[in-house]
Backbone as CSV, one residue per row, in Angstrom:
resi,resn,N_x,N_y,N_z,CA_x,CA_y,CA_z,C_x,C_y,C_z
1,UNK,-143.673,-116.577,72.996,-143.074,-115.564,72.151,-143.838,-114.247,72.310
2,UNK,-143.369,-113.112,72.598,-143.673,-111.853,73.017,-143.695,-111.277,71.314
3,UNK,-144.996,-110.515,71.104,-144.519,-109.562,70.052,-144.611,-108.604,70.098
4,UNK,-143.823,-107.491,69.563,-143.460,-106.136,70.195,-143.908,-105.499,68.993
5,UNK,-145.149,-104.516,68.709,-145.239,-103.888,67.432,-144.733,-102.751,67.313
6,UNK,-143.945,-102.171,66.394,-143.706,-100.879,66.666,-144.480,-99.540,66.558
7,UNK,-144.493,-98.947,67.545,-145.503,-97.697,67.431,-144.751,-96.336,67.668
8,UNK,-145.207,-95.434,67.489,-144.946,-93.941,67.686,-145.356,-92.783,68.390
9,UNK,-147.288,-93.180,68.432,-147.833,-92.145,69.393,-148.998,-93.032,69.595
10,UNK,-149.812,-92.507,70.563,-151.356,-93.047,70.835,-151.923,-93.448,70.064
11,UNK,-152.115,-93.283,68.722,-153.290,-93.831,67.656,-152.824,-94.921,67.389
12,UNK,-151.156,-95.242,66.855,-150.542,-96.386,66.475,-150.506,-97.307,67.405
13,UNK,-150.219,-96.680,69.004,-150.407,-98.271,69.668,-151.700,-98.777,70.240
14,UNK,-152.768,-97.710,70.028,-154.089,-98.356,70.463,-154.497,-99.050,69.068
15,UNK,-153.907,-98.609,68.072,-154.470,-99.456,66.629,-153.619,-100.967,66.747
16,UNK,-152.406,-101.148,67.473,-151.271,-102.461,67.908,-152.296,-102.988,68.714
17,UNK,-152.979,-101.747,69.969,-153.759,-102.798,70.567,-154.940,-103.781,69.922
18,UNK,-155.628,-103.150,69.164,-156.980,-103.482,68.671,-156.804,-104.689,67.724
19,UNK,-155.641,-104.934,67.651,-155.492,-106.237,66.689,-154.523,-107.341,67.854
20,UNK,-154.810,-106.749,69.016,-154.429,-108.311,70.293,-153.242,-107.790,70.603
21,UNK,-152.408,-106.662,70.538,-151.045,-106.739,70.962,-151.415,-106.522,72.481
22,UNK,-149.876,-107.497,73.109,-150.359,-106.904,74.232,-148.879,-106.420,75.079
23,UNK,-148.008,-106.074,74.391,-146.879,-105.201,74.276,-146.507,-104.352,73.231
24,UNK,-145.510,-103.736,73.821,-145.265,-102.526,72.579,-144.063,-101.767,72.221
25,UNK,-143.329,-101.789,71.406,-141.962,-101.382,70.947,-142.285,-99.774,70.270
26,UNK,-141.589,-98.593,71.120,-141.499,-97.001,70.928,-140.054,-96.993,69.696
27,UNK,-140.820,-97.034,68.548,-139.369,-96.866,68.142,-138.835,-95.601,67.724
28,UNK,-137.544,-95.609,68.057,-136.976,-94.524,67.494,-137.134,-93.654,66.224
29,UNK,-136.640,-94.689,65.174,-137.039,-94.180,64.225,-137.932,-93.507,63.632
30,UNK,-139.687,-94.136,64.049,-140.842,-93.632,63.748,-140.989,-91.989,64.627
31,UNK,-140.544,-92.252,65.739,-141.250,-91.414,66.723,-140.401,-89.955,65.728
32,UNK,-139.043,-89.945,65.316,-138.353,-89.144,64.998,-139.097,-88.599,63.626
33,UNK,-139.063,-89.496,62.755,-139.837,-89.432,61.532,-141.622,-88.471,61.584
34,UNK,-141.982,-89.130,62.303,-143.603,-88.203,62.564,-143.341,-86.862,63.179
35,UNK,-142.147,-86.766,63.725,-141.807,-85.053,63.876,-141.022,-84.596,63.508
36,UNK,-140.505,-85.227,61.649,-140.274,-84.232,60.614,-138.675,-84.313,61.042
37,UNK,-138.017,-85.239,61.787,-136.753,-85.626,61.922,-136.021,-86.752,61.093
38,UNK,-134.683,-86.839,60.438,-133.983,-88.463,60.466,-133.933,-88.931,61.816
39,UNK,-133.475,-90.012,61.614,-133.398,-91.671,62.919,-132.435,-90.948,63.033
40,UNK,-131.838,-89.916,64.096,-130.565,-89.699,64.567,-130.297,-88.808,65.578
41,UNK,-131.555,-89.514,66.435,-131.431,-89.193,67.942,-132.041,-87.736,67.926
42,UNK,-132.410,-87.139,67.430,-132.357,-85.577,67.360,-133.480,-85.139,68.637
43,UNK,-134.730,-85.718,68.867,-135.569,-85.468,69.937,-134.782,-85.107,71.210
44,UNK,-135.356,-84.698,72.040,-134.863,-85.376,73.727,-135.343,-86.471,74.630
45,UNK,-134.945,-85.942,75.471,-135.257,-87.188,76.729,-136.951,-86.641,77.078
46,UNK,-137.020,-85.403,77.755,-138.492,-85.246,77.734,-139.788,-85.326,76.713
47,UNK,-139.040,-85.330,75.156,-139.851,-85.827,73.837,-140.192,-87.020,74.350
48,UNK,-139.502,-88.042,74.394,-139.710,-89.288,74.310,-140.770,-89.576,75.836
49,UNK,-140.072,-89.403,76.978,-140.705,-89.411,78.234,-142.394,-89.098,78.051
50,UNK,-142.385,-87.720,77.178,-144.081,-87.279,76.974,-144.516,-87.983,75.985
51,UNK,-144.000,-89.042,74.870,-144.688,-89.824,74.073,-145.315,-90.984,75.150
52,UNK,-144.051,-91.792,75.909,-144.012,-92.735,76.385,-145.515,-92.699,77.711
53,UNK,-145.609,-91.287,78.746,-146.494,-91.327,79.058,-147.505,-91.435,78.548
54,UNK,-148.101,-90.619,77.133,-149.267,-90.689,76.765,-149.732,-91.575,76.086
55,UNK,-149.056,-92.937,75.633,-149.235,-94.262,75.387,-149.481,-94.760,76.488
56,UNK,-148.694,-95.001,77.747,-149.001,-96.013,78.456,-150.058,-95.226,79.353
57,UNK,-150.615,-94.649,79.709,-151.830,-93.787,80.229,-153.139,-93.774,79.352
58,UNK,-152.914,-93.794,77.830,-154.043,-94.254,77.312,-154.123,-95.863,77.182
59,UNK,-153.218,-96.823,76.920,-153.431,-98.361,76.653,-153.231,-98.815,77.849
60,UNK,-152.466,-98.375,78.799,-152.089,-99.631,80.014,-151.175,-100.526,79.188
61,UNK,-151.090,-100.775,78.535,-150.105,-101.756,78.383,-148.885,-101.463,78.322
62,UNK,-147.803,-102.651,78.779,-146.605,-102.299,78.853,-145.509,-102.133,77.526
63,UNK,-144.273,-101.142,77.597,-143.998,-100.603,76.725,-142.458,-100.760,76.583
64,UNK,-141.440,-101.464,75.263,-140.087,-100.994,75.636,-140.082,-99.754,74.767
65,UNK,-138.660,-99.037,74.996,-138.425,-97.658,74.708,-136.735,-97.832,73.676
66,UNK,-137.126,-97.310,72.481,-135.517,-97.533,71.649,-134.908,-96.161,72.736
67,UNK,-134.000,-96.594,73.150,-132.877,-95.403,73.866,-131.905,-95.306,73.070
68,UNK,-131.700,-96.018,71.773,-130.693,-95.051,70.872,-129.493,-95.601,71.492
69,UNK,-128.376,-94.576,71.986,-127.034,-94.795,72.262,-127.227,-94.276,73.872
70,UNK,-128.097,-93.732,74.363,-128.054,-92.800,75.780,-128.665,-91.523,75.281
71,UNK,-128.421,-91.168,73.934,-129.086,-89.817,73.803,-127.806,-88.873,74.601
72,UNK,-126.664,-89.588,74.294,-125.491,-88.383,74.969,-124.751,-89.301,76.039
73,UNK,-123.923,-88.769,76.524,-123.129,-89.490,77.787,-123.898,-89.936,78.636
74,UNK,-123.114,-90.973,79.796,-124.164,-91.240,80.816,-124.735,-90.489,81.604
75,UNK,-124.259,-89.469,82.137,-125.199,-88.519,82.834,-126.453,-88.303,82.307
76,UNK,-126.552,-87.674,80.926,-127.729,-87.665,80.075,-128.783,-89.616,79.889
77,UNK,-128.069,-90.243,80.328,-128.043,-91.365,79.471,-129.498,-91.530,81.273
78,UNK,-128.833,-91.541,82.258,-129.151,-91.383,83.618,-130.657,-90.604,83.975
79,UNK,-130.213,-89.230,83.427,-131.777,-88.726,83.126,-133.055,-89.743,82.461
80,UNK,-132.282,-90.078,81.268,-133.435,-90.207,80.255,-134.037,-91.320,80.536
81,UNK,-133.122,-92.141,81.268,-134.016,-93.247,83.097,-134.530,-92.867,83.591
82,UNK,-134.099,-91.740,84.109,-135.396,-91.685,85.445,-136.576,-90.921,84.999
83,UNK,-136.538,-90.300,83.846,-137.839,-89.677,82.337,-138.564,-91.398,82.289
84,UNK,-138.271,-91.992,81.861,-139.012,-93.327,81.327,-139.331,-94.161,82.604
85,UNK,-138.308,-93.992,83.266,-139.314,-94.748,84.700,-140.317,-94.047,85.298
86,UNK,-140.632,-92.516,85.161,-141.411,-92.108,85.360,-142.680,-92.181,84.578
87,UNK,-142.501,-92.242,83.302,-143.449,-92.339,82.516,-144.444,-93.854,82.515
88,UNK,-143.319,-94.928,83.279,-144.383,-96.179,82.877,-143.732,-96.766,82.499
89,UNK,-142.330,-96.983,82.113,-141.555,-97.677,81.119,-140.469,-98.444,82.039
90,UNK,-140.634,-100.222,82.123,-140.067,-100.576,82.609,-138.863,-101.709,81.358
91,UNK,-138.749,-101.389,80.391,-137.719,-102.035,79.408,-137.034,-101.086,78.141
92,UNK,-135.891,-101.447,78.128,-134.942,-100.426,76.838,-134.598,-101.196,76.073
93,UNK,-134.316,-100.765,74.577,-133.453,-101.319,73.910,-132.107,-100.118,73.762
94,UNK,-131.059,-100.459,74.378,-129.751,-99.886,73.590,-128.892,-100.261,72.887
95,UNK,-128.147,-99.748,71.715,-127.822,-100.157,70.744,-126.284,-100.044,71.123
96,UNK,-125.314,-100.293,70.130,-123.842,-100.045,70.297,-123.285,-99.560,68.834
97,UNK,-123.916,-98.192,69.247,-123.336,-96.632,68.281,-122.695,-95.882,69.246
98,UNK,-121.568,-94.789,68.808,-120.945,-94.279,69.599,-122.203,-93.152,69.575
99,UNK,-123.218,-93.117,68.715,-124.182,-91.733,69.168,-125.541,-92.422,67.826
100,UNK,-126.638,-92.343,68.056,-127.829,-92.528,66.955,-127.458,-92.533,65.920
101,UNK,-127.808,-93.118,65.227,-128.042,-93.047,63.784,-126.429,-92.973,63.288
102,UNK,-125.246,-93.580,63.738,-124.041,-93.709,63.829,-123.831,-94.490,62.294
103,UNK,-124.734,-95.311,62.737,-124.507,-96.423,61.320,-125.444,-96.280,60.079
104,UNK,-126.064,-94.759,59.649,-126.466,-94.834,58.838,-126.703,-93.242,58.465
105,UNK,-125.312,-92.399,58.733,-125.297,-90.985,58.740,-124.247,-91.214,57.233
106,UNK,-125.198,-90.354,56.304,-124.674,-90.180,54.987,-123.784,-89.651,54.779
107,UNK,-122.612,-90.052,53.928,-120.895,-89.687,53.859,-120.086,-89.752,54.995
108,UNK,-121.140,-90.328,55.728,-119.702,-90.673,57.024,-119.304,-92.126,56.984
109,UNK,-118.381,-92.208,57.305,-117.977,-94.148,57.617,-118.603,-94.367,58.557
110,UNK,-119.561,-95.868,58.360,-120.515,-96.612,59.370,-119.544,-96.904,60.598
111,UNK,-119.859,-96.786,61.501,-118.943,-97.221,62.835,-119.841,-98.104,64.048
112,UNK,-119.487,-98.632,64.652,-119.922,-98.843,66.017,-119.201,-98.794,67.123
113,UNK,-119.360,-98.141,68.476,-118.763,-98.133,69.369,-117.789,-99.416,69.889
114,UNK,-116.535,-98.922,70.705,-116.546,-99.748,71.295,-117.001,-100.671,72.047
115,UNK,-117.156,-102.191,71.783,-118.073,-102.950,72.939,-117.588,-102.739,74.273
116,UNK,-116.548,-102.147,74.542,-116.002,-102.176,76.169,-117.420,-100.791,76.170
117,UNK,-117.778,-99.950,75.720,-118.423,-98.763,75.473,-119.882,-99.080,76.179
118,UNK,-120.159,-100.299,75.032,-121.983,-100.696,75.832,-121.612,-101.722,76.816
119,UNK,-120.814,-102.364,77.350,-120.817,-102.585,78.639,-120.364,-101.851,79.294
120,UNK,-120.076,-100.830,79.744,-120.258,-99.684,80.503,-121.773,-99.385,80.992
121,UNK,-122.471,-98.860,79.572,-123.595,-98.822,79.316,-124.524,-99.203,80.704
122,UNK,-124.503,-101.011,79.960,-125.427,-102.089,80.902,-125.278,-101.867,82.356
123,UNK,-123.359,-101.806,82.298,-123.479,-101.730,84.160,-123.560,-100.525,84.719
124,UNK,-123.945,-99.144,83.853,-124.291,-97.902,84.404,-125.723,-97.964,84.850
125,UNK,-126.639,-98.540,84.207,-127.976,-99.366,84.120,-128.239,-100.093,85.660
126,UNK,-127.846,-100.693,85.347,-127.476,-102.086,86.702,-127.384,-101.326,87.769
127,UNK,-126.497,-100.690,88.204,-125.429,-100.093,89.450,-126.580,-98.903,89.972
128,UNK,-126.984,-98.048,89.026,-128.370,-97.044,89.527,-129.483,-97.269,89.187
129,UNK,-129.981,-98.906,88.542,-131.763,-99.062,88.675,-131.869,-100.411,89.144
130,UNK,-131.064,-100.931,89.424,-130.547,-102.419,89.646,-131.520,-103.426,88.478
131,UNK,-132.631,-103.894,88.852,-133.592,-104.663,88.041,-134.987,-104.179,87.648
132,UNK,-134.935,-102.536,87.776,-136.021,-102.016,87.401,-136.434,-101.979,85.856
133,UNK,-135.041,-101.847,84.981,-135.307,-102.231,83.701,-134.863,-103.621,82.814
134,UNK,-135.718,-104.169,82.348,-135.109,-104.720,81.458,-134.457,-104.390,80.291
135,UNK,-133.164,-104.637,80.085,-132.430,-104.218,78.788,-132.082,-105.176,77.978
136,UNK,-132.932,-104.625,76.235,-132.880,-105.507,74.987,-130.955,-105.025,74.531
137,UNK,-129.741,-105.333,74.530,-128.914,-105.254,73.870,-129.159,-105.395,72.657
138,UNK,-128.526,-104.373,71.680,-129.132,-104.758,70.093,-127.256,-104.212,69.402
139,UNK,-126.877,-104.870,68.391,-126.111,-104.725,67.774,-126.479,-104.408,66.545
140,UNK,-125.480,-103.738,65.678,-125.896,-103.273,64.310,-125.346,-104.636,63.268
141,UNK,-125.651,-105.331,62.918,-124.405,-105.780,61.882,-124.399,-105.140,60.716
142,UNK,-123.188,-104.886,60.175,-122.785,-104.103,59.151,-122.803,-104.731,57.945
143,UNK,-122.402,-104.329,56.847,-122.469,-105.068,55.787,-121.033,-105.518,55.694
144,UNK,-120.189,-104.764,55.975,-119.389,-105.206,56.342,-118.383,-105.889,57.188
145,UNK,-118.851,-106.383,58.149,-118.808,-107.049,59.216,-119.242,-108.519,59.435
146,UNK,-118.403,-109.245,59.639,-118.505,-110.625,59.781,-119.438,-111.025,61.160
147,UNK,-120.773,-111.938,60.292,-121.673,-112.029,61.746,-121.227,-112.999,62.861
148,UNK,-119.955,-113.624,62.663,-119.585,-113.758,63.948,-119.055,-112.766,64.957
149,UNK,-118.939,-111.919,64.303,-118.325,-110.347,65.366,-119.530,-109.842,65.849
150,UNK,-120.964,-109.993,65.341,-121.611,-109.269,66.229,-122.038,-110.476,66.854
151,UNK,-122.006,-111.415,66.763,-122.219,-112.027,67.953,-121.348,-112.592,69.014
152,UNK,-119.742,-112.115,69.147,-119.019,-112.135,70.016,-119.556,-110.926,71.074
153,UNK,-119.810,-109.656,70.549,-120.276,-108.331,70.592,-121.873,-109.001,71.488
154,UNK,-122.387,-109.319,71.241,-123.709,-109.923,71.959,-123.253,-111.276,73.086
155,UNK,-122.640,-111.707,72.946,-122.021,-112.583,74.241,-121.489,-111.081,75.411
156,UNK,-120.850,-110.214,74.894,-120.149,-109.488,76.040,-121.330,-108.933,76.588
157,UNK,-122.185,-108.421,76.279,-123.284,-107.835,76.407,-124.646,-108.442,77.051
158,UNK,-124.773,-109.566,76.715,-125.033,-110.489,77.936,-124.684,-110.757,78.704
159,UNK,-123.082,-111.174,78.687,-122.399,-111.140,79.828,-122.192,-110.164,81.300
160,UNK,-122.258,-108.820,80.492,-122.666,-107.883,81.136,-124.050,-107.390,82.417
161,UNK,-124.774,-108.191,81.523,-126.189,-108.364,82.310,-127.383,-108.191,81.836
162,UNK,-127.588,-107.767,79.960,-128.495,-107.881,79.341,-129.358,-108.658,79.571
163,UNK,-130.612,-108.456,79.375,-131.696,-109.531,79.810,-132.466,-110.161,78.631
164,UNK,-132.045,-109.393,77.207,-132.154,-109.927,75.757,-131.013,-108.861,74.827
165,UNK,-131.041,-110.282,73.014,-129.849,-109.412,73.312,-130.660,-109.630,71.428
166,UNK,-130.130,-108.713,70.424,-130.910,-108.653,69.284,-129.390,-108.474,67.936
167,UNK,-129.112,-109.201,67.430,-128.587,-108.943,66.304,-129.424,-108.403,64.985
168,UNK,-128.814,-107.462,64.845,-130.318,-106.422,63.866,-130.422,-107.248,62.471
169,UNK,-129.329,-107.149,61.459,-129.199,-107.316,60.431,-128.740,-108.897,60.046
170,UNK,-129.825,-109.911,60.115,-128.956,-111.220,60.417,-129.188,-111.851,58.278
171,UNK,-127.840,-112.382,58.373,-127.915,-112.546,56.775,-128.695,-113.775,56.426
172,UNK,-128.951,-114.539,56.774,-129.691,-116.222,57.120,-130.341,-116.730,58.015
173,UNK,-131.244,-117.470,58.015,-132.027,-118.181,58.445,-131.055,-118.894,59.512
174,UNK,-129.898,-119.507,58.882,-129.320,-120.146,60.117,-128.519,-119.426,60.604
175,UNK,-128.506,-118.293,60.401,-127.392,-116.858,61.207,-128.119,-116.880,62.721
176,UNK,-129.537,-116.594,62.408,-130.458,-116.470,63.662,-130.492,-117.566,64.493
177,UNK,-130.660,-119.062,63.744,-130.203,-120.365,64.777,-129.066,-120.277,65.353
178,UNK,-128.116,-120.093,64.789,-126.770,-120.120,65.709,-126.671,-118.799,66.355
179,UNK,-127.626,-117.796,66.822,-127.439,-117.171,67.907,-128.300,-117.789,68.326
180,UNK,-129.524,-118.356,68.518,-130.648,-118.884,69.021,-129.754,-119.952,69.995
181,UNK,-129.133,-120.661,69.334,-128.363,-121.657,70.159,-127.494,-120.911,71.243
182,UNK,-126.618,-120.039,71.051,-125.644,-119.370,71.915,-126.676,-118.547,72.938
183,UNK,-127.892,-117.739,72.676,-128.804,-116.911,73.786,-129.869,-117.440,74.225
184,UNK,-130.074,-119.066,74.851,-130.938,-119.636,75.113,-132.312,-118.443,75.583
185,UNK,-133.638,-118.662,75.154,-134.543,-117.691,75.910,-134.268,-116.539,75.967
186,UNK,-133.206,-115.756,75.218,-132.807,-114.393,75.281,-132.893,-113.898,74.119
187,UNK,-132.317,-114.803,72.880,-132.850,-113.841,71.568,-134.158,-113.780,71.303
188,UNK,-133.924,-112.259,71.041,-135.444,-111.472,70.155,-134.931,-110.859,68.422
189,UNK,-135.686,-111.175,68.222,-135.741,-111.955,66.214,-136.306,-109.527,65.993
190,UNK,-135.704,-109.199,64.890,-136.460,-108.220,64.420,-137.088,-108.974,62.540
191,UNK,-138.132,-108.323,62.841,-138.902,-108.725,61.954,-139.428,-107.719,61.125
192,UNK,-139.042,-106.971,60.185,-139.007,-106.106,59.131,-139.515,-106.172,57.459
193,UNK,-140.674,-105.624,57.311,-141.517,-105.474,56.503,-141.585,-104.050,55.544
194,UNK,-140.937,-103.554,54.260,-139.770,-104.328,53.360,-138.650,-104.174,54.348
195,UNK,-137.836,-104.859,53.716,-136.077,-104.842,54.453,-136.161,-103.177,54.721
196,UNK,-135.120,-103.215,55.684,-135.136,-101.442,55.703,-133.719,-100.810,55.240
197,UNK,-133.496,-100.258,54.605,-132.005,-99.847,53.732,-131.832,-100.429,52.747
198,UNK,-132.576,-101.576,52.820,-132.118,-102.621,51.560,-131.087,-103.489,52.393
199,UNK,-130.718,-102.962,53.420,-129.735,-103.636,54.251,-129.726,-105.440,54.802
200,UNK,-130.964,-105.847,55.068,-131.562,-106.789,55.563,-131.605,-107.716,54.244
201,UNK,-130.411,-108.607,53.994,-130.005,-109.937,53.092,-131.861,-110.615,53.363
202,UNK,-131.958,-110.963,55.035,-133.082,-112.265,55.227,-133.969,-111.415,55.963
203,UNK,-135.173,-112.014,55.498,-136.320,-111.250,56.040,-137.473,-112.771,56.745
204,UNK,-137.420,-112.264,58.777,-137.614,-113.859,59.418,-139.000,-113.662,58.699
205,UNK,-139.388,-115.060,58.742,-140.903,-115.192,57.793,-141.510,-116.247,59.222
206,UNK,-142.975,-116.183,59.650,-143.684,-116.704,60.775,-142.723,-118.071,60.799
207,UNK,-143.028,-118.806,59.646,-142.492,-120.305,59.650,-140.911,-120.581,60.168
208,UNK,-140.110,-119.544,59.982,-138.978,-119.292,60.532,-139.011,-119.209,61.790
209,UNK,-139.619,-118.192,62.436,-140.287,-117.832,63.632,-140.109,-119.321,64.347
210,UNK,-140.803,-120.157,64.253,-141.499,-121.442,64.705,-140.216,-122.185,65.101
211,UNK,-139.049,-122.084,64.201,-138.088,-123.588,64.361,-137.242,-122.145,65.300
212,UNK,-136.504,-121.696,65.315,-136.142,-120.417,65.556,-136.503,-120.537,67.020
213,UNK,-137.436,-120.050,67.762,-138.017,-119.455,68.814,-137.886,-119.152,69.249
214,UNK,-137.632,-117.071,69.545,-137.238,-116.558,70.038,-138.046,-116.352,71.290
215,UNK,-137.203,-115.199,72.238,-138.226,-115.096,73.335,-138.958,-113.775,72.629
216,UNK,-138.636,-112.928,72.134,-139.847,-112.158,71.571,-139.123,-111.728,69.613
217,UNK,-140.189,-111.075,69.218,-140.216,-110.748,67.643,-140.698,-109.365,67.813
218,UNK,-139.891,-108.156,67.659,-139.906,-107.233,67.186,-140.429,-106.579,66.032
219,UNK,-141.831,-106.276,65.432,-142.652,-105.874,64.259,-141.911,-104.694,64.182
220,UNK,-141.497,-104.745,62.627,-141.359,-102.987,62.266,-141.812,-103.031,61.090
221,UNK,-141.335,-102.237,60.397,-141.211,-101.289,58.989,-141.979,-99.509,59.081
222,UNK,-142.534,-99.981,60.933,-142.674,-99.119,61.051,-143.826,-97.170,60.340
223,UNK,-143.026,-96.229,60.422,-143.205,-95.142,59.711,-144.002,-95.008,58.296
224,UNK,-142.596,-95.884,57.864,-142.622,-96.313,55.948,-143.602,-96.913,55.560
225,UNK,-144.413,-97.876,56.070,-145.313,-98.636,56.024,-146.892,-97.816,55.953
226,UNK,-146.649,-96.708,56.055,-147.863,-96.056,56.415,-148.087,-94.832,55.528
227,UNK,-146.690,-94.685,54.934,-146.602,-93.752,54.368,-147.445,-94.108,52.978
228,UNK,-147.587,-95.177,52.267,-147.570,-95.637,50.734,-148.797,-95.285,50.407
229,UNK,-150.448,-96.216,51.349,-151.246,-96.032,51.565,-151.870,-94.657,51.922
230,UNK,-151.149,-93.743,52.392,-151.789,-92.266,52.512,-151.685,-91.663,51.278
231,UNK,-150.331,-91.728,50.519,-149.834,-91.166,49.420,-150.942,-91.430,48.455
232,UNK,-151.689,-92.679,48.447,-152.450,-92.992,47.026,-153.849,-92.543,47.865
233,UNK,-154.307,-91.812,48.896,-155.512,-91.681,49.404,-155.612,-90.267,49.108
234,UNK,-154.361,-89.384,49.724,-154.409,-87.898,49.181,-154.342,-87.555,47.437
235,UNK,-153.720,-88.830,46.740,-153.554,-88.310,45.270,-154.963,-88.210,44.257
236,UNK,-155.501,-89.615,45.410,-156.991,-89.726,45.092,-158.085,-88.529,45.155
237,UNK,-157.520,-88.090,46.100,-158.717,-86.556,46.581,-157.890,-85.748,45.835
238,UNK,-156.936,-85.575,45.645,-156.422,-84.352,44.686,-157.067,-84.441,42.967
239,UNK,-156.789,-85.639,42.933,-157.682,-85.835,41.697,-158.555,-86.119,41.260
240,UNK,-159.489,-86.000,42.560,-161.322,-85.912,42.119,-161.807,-87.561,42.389
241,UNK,-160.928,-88.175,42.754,-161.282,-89.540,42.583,-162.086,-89.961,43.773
242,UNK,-162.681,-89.579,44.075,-163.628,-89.284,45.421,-164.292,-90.267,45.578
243,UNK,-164.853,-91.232,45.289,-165.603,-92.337,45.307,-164.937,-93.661,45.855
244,UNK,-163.474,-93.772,45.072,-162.985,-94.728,45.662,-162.065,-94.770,46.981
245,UNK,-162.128,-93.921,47.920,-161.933,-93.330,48.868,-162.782,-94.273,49.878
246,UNK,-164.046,-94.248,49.617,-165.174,-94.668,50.643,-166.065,-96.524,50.387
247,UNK,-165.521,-95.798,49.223,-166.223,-97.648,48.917,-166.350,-99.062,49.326
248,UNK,-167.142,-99.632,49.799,-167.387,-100.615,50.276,-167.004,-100.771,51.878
249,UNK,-166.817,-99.409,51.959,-166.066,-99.212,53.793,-167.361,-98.987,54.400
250,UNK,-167.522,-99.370,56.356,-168.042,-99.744,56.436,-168.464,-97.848,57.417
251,UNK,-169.628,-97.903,57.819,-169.661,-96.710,58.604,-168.803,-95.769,59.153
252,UNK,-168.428,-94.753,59.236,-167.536,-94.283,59.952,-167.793,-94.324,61.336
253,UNK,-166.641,-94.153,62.009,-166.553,-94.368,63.920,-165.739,-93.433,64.423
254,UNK,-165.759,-92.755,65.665,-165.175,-92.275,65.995,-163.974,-93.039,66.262
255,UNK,-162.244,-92.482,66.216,-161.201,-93.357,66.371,-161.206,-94.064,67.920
256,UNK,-161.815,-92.931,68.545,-161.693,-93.228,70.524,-162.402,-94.648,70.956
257,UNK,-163.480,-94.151,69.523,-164.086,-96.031,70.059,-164.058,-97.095,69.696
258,UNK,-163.519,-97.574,68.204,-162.928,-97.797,67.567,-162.169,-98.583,67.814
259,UNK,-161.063,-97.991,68.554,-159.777,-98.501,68.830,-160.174,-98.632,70.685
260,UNK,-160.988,-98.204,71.090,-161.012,-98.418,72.670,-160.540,-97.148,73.439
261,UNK,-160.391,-96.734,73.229,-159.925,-95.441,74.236,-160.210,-94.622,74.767
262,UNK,-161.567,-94.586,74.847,-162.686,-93.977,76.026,-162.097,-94.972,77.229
263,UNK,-161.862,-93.941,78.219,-161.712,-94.279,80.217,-162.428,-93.892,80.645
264,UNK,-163.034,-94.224,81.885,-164.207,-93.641,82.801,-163.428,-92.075,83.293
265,UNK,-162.448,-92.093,83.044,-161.616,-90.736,83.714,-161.513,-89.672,82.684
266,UNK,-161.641,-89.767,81.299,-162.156,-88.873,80.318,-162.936,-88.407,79.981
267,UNK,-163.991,-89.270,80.434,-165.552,-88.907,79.845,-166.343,-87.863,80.822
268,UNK,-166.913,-86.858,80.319,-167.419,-86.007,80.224,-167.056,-84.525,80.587
């Protein structure tokens, strides 16, 4: 079982590294969020490309990349390949929105593309990188949407030539077995720490994990997760509370060493 933590820039995935990861999930969401954006694609292709290098140039380790919908038609979709293969990035996840953040743009009706749409996608993929990337297929399930539709929607998409395929929003424990059964070695489980929207009925728990067994588990909550803990550290220094800030912590360190990120090619 592969676990994919989600990160955003250099500090977050050398901090993924320092606790044993030894892969790494760029997610969209976060990366958008730390530069003062919603999850809705708004960056570019060279944003992401210059995150993606300066992770995998400081960790070495290997990296997938949320690609959203293409970030625009395939032409654009084409670029923002040959941006990430340049950078180091040999795996994607694409989703099936007719454009980012499709399924969670306020006062609009939730939609998802046509599936004839992301198989296009896959075999635009296929046809100009042949097996240079691996592609995570990920579906949205809706709340309204019957989870056998996204997993008809994940059969085509394998079928297509996906090399994993991810139902996001699964309502049960045995929602995830009975794709587990249908994507032998291909489903990857997201694993979300709180639910995110409130959207997420089941939240997989390790022990789930175990009977389950996916080929990898996707860590998020991401952004949000980081946010709670700063909030009560700055309210602390705003309000004089200065002591419990430092307490019982252990020396300070520089982050570079810390986390590992001194190279013989930086130093001096």
């Amino acid at each position: 079982m592969t676990i994919l933590p989600a990160v955003w820039d250099v500090l977050s995935a050398a901090t993924a590294r320092s606790a044993g990861a030894t892969h790494l999930f760029l997610s969209g969401a976060a990366v958008n969020n730390v530069h003062g954006y919603p999850d809705r694609g708004l960056l570019d292709t060279e944003d992401f490309a210059r995150i993606v290098r300066q992770i995998t140039t400081a960790t070495e380790l290997p990296i997938m990349v949320d690609a959203e919908a293409g970030f625009g038609g395939l032409p654009k979709f084409g670029r923002l390949l040959d941006e990430l293969s340049s950078a180091g990035c040999n795996a994607i996840m694409i989703e099936d929105q007719d454009e980012a953040g499709a399924t969670k743009t306020v006062g609009l009706e939730q939609r998802l593309c046509d599936p004839q749409v992301m198989v296009d996608r896959i075999a635009f993929i296929r046809r100009h990188f042949g097996d240079q990337f691996q592609i995570l297929a990920r579906t949205d399930y809706l709340l309204h949407m019957d989870f056998e539709e996204s997993l008809q929607r994940l059969a085509a998409y394998d079928e297509a030539g996906a090399d994993w395929v991810v139902p996001v929003f699964a309502p049960s424990k045995e929602s995830l077995q009975e794709a587990a059964v249908r994507f032998p070695g291909r489903l990857m489980v997201l694993a979300a720490s709180p639910p995110v929207n409130g959207a997420m009925k089941y939240v997989t728990r390790w022990e789930d994990m175990q009977e389950i067994q996916p080929v990898a588990v996707q860590v998020t909550g991401e952004y949000r997760n980081v946010v709670p803990p700063l909030q009560e550290a700055y309210q602390q220094a705003l309000d004089g509370r200065w002591t419990t800030l430092f307490e019982n912590r252990p020396d300070p360190v520089w982050f570079d060493e810390m986390l590992g990120l001194n190279r013989p090619l930086m130093e001096g």
